[in-house]
N, C-alpha and C positions, 0 to 999 in steps of 0.2 A: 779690573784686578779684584780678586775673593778677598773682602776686610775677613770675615765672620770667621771668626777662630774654629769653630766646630766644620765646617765645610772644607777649610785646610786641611786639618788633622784629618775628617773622612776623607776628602779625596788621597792625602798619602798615603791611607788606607789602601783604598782602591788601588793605586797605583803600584801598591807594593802588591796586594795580591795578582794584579794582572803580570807583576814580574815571576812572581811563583809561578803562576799555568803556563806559559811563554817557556818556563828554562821547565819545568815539568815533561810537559811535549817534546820540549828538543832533547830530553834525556830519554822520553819514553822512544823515541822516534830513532834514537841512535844506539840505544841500547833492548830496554826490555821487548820491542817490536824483531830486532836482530833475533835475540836470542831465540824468540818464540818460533820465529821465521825456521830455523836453522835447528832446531829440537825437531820440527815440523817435516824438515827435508831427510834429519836422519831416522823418523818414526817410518818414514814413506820406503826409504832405501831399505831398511830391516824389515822390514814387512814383504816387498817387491821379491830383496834377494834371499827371503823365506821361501817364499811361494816356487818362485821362479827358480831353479837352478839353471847353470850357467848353459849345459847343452840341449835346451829347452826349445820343443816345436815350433811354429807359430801356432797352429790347432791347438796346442796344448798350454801354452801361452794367453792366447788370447783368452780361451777356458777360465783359466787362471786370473787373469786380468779381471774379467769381468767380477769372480768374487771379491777383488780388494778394493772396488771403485765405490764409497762409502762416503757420506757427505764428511770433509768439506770438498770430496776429492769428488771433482765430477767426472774426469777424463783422462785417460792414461793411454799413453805408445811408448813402446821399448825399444828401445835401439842398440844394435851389436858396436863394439867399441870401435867399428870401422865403418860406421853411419847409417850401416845397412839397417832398414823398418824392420822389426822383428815379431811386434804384434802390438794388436791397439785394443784398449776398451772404454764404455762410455763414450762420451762428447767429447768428439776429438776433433769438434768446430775451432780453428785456431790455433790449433798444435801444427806446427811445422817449423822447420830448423831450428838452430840450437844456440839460441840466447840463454842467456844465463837466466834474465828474470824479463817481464814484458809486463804490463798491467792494460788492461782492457774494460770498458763497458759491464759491470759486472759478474766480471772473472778475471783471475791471474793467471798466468805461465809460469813454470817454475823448471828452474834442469836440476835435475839431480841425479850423479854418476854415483854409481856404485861398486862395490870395491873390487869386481872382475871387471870394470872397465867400461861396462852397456851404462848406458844414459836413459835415462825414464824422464819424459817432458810430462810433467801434472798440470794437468786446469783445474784450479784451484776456485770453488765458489768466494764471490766478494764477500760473504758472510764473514768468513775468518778474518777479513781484513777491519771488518766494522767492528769484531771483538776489541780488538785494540782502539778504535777510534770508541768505541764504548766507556774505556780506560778513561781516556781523554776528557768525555763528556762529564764521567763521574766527579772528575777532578776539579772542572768548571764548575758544575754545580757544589760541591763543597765549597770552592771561591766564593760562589755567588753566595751564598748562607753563612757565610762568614762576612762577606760583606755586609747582610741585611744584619746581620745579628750587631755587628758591630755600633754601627749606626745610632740606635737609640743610648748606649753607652756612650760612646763621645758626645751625644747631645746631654746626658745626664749630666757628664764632666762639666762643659762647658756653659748649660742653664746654671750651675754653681755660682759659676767664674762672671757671668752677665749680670746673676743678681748682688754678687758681691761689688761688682763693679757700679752696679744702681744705688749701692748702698754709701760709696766712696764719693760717687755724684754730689745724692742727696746732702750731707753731712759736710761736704765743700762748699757746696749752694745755702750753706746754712743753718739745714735742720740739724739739732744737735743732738734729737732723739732718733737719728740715723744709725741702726746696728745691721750688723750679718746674719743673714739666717746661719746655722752652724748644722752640718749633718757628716756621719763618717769620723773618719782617724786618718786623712791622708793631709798631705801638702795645705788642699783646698782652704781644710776643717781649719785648720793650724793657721794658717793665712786670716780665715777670718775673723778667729779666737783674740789674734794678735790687732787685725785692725778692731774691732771692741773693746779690747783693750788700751789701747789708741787714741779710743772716741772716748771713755769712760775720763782717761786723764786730762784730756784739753777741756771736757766741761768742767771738771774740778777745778781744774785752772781759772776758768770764765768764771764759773763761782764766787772762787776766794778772790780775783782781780773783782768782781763787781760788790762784792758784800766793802772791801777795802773802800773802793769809791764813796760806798753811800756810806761807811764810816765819817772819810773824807769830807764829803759833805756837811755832814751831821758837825763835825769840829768847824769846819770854816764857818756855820749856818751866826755861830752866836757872836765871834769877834764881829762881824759883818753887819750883823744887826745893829748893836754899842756905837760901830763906826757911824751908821747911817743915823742915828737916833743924835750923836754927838755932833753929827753937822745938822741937824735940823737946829738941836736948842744954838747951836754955836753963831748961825745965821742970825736968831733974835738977840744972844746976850754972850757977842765971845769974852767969854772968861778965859786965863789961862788954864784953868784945870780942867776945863771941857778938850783941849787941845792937847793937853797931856794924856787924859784917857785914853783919846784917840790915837794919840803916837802909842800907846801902851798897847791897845788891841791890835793894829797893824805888824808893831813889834811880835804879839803873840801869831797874827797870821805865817807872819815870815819863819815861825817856827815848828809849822805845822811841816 
């Protein structure tokens, strides 16, 4: 189990950026990839059913074909809306019947009808498909540079929090010349302001409790003495007035 407080907070880090690229993808991949996909098919159609009118040769066709076959379009055949081949150009390794979409070894298939009806199958070079996986990439790498960047900032946060914490230690264990380093305006600074603050008052405290003591002292030092001096003489010559001293000075200790 991870104690070290900066490793938590980065990996939530981490983890929260891996949920951004994850839902990133699935939006690029259900949307902007669609969209691009389908701008693509009706660029293909408008161009086809330019070129191409509807009672169009195959000679004349294909003719035609071959000038519109321009990367990322490596292959084209035309088909009459009754399925009949009408004319083919480029690389029409792959082109046969009439899926909607098919993906292949570095190249697509693609149908796209057009609005009298004929069907144009496109081979599609994989390039255009890595544009979008491109997208992708770029997106990971700003994660990841977001991740590195992050990094020594939680570690800044947290060297704070470890040395205030050393300081909380020490100052427990004793030392009472234990303070916080103090740097910034946040939470931290404020946190450690207040334990210095903290430490300043308990030694005050220890202060006046120990100057009080050796006060203390200093007053008991002399009844104490009287007493002892009064049972020495009082051993060779008890007098009553050696024994009254002595109830005197005791009296005065009990009134310390």
């Amino acid at each position: 189990m991870i104690q070290r407080l900066y490793m938590r907070i980065y990996l939530t880090t981490l983890a929260s950026l891996a949920v951004v690229v994850i839902l990133t993808a699935l939006v690029w991949q259900f949307t902007a990839e669609r969209v691009a996909d389908a701008q693509q098919d009706r660029f293909i159609a408008a161009l086809v059913g330019a070129a191409l009118p509807a009672n169009v040769g195959s000679a004349t066709g294909q003719e035609t074909l071959a000038r519109v076959v321009v990367p990322p379009i490596a292959g084209l055949v035309l088909y009459a809306p009754d399925g009949v081949r009408i004319a083919g150009a480029g690389n029409e390794a792959g082109i046969g019947g009439h899926s909607s979409f098919s993906s292949h070894s570095g190249y697509v298939l693609r149908k796209i009808r057009l609005d009298d009806g004929r069907i144009i199958l496109a081979r599609m070079d994989s390039g255009s498909m890595h544009r979008h996986l491109g997208g992708l990439a770029l997106t990971a790498l700003i994660a990841l540079a977001v991740a590195l960047g992050t990094y020594p900032v939680i570690r800044q946060l947290t060297r704070r929090l470890e040395g205030l914490a050393g300081s909380v230690d020490r100052f427990g264990q004793g030392d009472l010349t234990a303070r916080a380093a103090i740097s910034g305006q946040d939470e931290v600074s404020r946190l450690a302001a207040t334990f210095n603050a903290m430490a300043d008052r308990v030694g005050s405290l220890l202060d006046a409790h120990r100057r009080m003591l050796v006060n203390a002292s200093h007053e008991l030092r002399s009844p104490l003495a009287r007493v002892r001096m009064g049972l020495e003489l009082y051993a060779t010559d008890p007098r009553p007035d050696l024994l009254q001293g002595m109830r005197h000075d005791c009296a005065e200790i009990d009134d310390q």
